[in-house]
MDAnalysis code that builds the backbone (N, CA, C; Angstrom):
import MDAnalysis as mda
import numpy as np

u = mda.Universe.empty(585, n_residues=195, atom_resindex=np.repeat(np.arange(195), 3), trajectory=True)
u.add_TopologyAttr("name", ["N", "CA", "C"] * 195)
u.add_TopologyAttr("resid", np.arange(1, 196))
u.add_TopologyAttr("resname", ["UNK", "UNK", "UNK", "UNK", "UNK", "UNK", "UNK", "UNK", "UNK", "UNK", "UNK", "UNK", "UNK", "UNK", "UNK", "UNK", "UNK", "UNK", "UNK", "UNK", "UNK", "UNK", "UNK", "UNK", "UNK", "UNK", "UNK", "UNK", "UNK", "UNK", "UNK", "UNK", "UNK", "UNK", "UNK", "UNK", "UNK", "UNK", "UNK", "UNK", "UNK", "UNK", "UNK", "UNK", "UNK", "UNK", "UNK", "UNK", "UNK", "UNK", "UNK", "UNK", "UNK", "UNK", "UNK", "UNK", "UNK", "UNK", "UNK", "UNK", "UNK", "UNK", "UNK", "UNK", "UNK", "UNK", "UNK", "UNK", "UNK", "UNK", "UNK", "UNK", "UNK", "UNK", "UNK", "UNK", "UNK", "UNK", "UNK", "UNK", "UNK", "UNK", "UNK", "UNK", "UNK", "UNK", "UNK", "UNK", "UNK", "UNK", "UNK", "UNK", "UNK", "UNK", "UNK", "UNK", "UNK", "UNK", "UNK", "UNK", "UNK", "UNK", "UNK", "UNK", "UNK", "UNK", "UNK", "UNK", "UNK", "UNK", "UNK", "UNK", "UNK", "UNK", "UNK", "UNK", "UNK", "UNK", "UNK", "UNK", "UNK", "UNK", "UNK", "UNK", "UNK", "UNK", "UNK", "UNK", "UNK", "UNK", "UNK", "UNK", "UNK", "UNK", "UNK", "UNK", "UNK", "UNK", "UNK", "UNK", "UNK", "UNK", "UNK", "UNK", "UNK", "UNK", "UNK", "UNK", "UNK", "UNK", "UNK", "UNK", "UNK", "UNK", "UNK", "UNK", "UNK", "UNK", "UNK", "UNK", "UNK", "UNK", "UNK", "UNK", "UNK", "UNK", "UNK", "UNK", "UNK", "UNK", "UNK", "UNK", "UNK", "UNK", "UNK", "UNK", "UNK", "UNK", "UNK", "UNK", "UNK", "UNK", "UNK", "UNK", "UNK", "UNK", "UNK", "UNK", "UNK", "UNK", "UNK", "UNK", "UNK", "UNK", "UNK"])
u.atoms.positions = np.array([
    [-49.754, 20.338, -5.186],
    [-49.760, 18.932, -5.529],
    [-49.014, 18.647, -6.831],
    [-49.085, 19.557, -8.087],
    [-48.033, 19.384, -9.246],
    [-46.945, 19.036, -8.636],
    [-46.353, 19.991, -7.939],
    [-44.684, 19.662, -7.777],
    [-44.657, 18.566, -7.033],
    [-45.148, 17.909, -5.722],
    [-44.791, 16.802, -5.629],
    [-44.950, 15.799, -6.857],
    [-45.887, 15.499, -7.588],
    [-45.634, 14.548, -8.719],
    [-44.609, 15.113, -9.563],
    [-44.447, 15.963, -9.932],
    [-43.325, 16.286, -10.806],
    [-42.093, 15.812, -10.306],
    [-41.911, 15.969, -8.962],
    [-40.539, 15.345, -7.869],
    [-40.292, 13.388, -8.358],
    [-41.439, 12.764, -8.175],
    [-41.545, 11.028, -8.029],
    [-41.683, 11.017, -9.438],
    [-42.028, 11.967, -10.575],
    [-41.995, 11.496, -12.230],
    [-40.325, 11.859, -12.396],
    [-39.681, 12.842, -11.470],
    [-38.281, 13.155, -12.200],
    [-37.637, 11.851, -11.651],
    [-37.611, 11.261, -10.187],
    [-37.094, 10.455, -9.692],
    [-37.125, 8.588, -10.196],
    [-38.625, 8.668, -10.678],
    [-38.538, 7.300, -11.370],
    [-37.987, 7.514, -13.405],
    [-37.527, 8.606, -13.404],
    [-36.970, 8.604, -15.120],
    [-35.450, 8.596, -14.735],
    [-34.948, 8.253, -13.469],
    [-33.438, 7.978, -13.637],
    [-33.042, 6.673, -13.521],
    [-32.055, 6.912, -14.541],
    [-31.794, 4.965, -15.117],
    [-31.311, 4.164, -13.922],
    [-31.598, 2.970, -14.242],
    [-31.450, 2.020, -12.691],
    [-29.985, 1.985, -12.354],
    [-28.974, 1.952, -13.367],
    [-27.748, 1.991, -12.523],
    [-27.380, 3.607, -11.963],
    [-27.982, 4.454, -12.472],
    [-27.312, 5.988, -11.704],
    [-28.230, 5.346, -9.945],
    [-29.354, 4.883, -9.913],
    [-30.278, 4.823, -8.942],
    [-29.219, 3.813, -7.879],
    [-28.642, 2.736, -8.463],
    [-28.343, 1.906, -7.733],
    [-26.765, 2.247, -7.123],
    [-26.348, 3.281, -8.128],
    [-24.735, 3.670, -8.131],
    [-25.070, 4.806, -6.672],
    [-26.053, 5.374, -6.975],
    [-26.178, 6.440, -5.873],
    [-26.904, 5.826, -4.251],
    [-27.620, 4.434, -4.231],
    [-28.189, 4.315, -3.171],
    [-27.111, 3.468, -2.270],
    [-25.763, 3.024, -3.773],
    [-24.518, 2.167, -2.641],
    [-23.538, 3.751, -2.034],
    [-23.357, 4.468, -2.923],
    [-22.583, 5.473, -2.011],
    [-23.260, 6.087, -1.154],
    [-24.407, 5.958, -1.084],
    [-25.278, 6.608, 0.494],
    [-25.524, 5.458, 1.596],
    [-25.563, 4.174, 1.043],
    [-25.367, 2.787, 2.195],
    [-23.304, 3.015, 2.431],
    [-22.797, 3.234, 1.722],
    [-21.341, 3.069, 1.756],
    [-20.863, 4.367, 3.237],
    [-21.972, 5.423, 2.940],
    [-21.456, 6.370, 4.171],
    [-22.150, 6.081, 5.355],
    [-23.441, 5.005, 5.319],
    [-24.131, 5.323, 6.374],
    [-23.958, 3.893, 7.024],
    [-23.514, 2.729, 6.179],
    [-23.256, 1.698, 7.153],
    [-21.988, 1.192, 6.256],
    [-20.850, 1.009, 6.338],
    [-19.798, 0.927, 5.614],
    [-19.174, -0.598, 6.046],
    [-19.347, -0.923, 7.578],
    [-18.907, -2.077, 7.027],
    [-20.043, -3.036, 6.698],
    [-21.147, -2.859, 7.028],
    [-22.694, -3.988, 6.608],
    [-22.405, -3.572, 5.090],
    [-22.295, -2.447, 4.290],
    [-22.504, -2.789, 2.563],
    [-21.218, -3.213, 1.976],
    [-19.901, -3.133, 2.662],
    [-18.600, -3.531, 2.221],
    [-18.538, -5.159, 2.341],
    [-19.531, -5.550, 3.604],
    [-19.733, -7.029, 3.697],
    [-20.438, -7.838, 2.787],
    [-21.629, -6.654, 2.845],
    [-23.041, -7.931, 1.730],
    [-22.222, -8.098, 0.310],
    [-21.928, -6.873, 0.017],
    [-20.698, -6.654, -1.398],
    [-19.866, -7.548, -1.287],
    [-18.946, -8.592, -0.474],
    [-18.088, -8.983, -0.697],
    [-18.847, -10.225, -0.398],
    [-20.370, -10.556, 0.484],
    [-20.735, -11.756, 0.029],
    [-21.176, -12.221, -1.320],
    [-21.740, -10.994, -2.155],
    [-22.490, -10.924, -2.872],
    [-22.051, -11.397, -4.546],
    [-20.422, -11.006, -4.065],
    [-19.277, -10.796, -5.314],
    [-18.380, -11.900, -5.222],
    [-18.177, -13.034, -4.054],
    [-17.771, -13.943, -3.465],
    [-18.675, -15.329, -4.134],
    [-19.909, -15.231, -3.891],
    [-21.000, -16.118, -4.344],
    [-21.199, -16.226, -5.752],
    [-21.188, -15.190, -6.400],
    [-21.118, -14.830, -8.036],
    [-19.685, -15.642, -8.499],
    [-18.928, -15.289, -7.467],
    [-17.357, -15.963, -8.512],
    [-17.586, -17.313, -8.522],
    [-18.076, -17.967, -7.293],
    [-17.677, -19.387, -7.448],
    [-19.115, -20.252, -8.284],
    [-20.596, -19.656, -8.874],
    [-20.800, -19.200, -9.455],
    [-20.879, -19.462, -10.949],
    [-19.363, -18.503, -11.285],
    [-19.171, -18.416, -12.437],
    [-17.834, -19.879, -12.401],
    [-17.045, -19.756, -11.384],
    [-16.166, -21.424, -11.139],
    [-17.171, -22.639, -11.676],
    [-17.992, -22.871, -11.023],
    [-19.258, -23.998, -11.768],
    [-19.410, -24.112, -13.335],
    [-19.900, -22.623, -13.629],
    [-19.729, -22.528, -15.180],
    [-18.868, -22.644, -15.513],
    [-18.049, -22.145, -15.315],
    [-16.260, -22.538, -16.538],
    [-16.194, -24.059, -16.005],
    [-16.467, -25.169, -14.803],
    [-15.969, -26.144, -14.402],
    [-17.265, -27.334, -15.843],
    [-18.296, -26.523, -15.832],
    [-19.176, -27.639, -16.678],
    [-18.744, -27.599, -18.354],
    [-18.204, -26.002, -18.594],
    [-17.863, -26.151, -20.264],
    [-16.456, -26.679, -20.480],
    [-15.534, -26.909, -19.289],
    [-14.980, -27.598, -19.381],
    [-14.756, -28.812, -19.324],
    [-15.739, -29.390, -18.612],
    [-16.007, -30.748, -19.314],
    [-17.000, -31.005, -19.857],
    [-17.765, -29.654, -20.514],
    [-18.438, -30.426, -21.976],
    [-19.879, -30.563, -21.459],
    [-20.741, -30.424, -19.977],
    [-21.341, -30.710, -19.603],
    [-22.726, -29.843, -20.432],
    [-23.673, -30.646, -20.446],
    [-25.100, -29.831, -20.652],
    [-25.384, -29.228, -19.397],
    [-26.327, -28.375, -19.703],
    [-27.431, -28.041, -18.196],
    [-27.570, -29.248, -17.148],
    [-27.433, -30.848, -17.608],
    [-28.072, -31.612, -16.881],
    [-27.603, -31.934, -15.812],
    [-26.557, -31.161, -15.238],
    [-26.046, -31.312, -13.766],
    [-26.656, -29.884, -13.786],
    [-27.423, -29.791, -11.760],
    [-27.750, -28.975, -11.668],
    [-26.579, -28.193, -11.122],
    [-27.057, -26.543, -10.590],
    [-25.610, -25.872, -10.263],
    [-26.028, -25.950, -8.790],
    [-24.985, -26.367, -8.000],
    [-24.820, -26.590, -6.995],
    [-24.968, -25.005, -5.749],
    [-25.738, -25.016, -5.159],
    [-26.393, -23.775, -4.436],
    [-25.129, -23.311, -3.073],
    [-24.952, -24.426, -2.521],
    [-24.480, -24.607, -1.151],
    [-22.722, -24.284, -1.509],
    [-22.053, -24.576, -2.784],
    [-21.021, -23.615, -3.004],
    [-21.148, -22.545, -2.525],
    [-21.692, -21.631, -3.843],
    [-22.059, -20.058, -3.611],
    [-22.696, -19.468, -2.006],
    [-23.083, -20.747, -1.013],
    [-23.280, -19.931, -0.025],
    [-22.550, -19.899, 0.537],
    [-21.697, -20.934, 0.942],
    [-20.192, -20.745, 1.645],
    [-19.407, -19.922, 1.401],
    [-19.398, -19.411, 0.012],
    [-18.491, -18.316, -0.495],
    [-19.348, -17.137, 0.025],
    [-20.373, -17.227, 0.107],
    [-20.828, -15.836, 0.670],
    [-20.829, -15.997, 2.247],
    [-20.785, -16.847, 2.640],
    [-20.419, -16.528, 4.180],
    [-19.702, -16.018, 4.240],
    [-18.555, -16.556, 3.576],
    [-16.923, -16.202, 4.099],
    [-16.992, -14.720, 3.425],
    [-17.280, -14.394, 2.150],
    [-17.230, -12.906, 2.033],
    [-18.264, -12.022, 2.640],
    [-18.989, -12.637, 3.230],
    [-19.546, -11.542, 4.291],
    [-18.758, -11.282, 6.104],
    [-18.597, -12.611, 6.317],
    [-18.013, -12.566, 7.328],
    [-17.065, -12.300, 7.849],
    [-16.177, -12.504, 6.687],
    [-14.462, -12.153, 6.995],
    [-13.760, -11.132, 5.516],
    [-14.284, -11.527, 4.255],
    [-13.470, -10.733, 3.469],
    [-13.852, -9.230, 3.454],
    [-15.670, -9.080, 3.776],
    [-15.924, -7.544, 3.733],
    [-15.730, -6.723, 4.935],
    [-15.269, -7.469, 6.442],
    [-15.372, -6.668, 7.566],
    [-13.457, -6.640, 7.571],
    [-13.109, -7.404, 7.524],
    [-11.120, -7.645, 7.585],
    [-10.472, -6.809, 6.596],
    [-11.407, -6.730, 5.493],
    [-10.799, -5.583, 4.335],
    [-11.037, -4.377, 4.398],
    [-12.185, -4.018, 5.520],
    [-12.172, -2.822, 5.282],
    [-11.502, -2.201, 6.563],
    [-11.401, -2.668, 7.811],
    [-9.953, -2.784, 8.720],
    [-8.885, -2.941, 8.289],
    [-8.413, -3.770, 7.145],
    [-7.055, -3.500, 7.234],
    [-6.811, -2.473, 5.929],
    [-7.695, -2.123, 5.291],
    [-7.015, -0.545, 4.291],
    [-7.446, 0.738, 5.183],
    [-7.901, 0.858, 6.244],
    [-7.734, 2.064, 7.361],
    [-6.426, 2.103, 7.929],
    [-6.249, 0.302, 8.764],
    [-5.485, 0.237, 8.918],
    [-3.585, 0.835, 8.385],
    [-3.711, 0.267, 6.999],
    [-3.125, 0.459, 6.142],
    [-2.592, 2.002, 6.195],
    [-4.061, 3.171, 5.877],
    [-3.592, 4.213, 6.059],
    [-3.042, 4.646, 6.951],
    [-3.331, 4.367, 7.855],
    [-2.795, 4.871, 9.113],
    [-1.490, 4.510, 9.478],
    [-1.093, 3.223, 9.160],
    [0.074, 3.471, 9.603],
    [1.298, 3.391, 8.255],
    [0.657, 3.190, 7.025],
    [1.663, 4.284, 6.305],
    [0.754, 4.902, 5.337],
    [1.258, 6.351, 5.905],
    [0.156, 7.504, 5.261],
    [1.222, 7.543, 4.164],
    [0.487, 8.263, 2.973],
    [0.599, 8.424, 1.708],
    [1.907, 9.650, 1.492],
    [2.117, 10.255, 2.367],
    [3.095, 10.890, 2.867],
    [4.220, 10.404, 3.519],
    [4.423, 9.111, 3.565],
    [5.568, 8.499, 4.097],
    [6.373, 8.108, 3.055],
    [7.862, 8.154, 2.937],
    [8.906, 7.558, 2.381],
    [8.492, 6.676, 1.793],
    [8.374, 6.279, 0.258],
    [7.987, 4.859, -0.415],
    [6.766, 4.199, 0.205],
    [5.926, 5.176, 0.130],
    [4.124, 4.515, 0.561],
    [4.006, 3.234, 0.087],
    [4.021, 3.721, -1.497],
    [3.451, 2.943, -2.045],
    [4.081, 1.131, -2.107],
    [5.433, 1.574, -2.282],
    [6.016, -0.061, -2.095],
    [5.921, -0.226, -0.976],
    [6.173, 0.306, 0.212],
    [5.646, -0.429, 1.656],
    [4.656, -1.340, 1.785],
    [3.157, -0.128, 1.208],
    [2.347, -0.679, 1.567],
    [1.754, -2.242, 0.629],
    [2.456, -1.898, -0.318],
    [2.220, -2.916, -1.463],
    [3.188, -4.804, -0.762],
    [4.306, -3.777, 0.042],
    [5.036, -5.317, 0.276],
    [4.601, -5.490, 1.572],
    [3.665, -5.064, 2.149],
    [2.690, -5.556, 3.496],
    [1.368, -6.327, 3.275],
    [1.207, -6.031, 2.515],
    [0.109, -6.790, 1.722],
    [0.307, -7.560, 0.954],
    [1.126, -7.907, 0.371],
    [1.975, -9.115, -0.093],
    [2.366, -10.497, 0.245],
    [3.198, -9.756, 1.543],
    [4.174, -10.425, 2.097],
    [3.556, -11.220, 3.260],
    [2.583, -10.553, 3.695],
    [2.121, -10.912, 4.958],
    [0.686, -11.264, 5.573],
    [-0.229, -10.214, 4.806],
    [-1.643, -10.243, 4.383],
    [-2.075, -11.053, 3.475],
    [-1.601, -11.180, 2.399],
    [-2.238, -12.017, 1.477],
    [-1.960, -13.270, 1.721],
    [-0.558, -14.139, 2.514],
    [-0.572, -15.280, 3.015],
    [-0.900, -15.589, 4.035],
    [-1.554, -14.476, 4.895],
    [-2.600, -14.924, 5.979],
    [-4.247, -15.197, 5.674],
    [-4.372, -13.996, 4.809],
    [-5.854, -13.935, 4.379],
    [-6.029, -15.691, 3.649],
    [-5.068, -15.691, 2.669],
    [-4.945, -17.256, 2.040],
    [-5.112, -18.406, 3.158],
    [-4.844, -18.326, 3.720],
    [-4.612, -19.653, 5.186],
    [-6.308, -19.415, 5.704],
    [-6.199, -18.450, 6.049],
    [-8.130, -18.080, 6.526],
    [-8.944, -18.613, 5.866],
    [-8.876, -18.264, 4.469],
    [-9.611, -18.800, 3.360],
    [-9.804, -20.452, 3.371],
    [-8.725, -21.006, 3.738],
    [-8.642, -22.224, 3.892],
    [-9.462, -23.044, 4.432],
    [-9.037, -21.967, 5.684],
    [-9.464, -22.941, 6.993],
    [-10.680, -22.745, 7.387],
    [-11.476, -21.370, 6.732],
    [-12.686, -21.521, 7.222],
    [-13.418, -22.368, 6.005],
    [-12.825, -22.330, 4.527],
    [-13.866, -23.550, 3.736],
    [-14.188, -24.676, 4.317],
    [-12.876, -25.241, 5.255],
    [-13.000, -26.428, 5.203],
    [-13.790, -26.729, 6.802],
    [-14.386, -25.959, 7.497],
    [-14.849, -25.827, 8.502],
    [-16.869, -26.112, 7.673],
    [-16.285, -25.014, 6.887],
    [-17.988, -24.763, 6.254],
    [-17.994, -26.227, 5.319],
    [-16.871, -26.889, 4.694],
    [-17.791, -28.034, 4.119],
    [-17.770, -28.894, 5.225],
    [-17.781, -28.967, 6.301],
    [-17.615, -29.777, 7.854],
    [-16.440, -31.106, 7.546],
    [-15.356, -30.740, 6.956],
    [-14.103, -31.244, 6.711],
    [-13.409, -31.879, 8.018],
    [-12.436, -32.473, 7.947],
    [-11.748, -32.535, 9.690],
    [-10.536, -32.230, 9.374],
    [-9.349, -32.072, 10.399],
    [-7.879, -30.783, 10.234],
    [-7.231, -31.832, 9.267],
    [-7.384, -33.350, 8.982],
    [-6.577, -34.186, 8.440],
    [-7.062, -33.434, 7.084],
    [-7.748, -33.362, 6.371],
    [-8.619, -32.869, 5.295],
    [-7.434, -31.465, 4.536],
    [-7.764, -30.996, 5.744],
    [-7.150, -28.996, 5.968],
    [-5.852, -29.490, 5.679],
    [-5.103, -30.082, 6.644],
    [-3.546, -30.309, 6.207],
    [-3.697, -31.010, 4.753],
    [-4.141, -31.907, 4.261],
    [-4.186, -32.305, 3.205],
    [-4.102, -31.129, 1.933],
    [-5.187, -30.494, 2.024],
    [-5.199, -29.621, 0.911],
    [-4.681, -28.140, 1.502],
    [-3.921, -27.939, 2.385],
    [-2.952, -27.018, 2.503],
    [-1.406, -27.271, 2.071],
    [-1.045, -28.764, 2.118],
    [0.161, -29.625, 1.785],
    [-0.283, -29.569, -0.077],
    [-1.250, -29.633, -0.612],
    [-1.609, -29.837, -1.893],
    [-1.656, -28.621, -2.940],
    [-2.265, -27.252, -1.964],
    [-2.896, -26.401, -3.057],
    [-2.471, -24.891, -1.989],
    [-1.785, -24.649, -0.767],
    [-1.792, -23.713, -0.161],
    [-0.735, -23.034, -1.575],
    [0.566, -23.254, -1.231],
    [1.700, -22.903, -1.794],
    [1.408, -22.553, -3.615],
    [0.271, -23.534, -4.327],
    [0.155, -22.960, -5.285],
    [-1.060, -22.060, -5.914],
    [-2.019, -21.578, -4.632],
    [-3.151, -21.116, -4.717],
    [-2.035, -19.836, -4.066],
    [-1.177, -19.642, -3.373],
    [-0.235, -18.138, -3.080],
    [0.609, -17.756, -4.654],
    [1.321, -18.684, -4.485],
    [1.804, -17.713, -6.197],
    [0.886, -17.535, -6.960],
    [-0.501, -18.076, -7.138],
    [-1.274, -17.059, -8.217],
    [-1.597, -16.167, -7.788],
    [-1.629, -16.110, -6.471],
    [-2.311, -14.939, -5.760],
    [-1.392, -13.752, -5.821],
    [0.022, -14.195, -6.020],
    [1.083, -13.017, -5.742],
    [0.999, -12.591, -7.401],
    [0.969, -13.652, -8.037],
    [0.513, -13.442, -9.908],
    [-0.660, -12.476, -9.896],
    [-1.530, -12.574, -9.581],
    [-2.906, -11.963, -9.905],
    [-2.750, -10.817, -9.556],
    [-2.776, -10.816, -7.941],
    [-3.372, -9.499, -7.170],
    [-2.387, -8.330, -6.946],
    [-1.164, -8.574, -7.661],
    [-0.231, -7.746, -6.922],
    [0.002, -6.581, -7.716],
    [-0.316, -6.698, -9.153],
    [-0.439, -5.221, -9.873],
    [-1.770, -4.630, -9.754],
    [-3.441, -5.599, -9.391],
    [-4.339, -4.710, -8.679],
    [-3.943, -4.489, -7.380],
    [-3.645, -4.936, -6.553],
    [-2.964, -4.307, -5.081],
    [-2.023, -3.284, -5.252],
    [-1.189, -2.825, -5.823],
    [-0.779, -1.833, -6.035],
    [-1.773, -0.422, -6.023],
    [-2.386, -0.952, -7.793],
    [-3.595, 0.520, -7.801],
    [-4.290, 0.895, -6.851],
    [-4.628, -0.523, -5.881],
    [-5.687, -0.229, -4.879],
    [-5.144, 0.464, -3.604],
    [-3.893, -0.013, -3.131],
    [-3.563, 0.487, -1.810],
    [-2.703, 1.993, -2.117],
    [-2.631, 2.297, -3.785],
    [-1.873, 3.716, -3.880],
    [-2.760, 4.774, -4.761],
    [-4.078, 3.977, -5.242],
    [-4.749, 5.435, -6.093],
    [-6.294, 5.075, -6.167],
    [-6.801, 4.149, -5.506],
    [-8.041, 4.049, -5.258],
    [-8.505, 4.882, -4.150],
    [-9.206, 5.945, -4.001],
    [-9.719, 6.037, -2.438],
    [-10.137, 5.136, -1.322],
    [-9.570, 5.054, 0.006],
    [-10.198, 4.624, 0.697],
    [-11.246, 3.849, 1.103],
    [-12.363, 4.428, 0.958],
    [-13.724, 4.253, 1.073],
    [-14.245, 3.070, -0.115],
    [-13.410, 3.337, -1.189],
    [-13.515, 1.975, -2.302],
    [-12.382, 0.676, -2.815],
    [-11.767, 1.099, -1.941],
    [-10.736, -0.044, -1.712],
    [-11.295, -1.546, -2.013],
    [-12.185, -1.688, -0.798],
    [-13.186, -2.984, -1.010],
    [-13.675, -3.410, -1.999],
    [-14.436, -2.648, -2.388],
    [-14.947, -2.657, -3.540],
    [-14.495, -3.156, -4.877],
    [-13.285, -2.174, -5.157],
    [-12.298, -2.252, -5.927],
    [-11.613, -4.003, -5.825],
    [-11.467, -4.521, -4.849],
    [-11.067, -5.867, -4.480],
    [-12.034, -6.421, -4.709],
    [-13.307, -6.489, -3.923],
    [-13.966, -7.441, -4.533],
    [-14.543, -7.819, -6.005],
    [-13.916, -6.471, -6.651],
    [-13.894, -6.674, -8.197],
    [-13.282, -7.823, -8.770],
    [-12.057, -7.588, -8.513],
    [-10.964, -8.448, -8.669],
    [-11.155, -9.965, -7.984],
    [-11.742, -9.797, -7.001],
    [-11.689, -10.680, -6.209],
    [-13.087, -11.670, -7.026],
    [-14.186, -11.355, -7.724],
    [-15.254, -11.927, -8.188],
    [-14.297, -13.067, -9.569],
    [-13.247, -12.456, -9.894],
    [-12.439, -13.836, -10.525],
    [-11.681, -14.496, -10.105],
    [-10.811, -14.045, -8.742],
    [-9.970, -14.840, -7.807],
    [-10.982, -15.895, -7.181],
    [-12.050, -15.490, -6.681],
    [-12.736, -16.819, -5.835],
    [-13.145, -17.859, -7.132],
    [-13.432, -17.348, -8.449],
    [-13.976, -18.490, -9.219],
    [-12.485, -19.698, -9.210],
    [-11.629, -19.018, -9.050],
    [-10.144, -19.637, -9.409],
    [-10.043, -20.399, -7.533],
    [-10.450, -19.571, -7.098],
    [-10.186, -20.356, -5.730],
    [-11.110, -21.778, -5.590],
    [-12.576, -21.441, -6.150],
    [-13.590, -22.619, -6.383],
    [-12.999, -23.530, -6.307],
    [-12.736, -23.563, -7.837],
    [-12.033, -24.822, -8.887],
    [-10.550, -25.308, -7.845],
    [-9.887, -24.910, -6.956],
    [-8.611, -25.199, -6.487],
    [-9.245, -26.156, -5.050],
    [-10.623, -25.952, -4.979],
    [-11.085, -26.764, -3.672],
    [-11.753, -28.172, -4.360],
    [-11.947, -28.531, -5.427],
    [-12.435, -29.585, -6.020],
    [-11.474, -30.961, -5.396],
])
């Protein structure tokens, strides 16, 4: 009977982030796209979030507007639904069809994701906000005619020296992750571009 308590006294003296760092790389092998999803709802909801906050000290606001809930859930739909299951398909994808061993990997894969991915993923983004604030297509064309074209050059601004690191020296398996890092200040910036 010592050694089992000695086992649950060693296990509750390890600090909460080694605990939490170790229970995502054991959800990361055992259900990869359910924790790559909740992660990208989770990190999706936080940005826009933190969009609210930078949107109230910029105009000066007290606490006395409350923070609006039904943002942050839309952003977590969409990063559960589409940014954590589509991202982690298309960096398999990715490998596979240019392995790290191919002629200029790295700019390939960097100008596929660029060129082609990131102004599709952008259009998605769009079109499913404006579905989730129950918008109509006049709405969608509106603020695709308004904010598509300049919500892509920041995007080609922002993401394209982390897209690099990510699609040429991140592993695999944290690709996502690694994005939705990045991505927890792109959606606050995306927030503020849907106002």
């Amino acid at each position: 009977m010592p050694v089992a308590s000695k086992v649950v006294s060693e296990r509750r003296a390890e600090p909460l982030p080694a605990l939490l760092l170790r229970t995502y790389l054991r959800l990361l092998r055992e259900r990869p796209i359910v924790t790559k999803s909740v992660t990208s709802g989770i990190l999706s909801a936080l940005g826009n979030l933190l969009s609210q906050s930078i949107e109230r000290r910029r105009k000066r606001q007290k606490s006395s507007k409350e923070v609006d809930l039904v943002g942050p859930l839309r952003f977590a739909v969409y990063g559960f639904l589409f940014t954590g299951p589509l991202s982690h398909y298309f960096y398999l994808f990715l490998e596979q069809m240019i392995p790290s061993s191919a002629p200029l990997a790295g700019i390939r894969r960097l100008l596929l994701d660029r060129l082609i991915i990131a102004p599709a993923f952008l259009l998605l983004f769009f079109c499913v906000m404006n579905i989730l604030e129950g918008k109509d297509l006049a709405t969608l064309n509106q603020n695709l005619k308004n904010r598509y074209w300049l919500a892509l050059k920041m995007n080609w601004k922002v993401w394209t020296p982390f897209q690099f690191i990510n699609v040429n020296y991140i592993p695999v398996q944290f690709r996502v992750l690694f994005a939705n890092l990045v991505a927890f200040f792109w959606y606050a910036y995306l927030a503020s571009t849907q106002k």
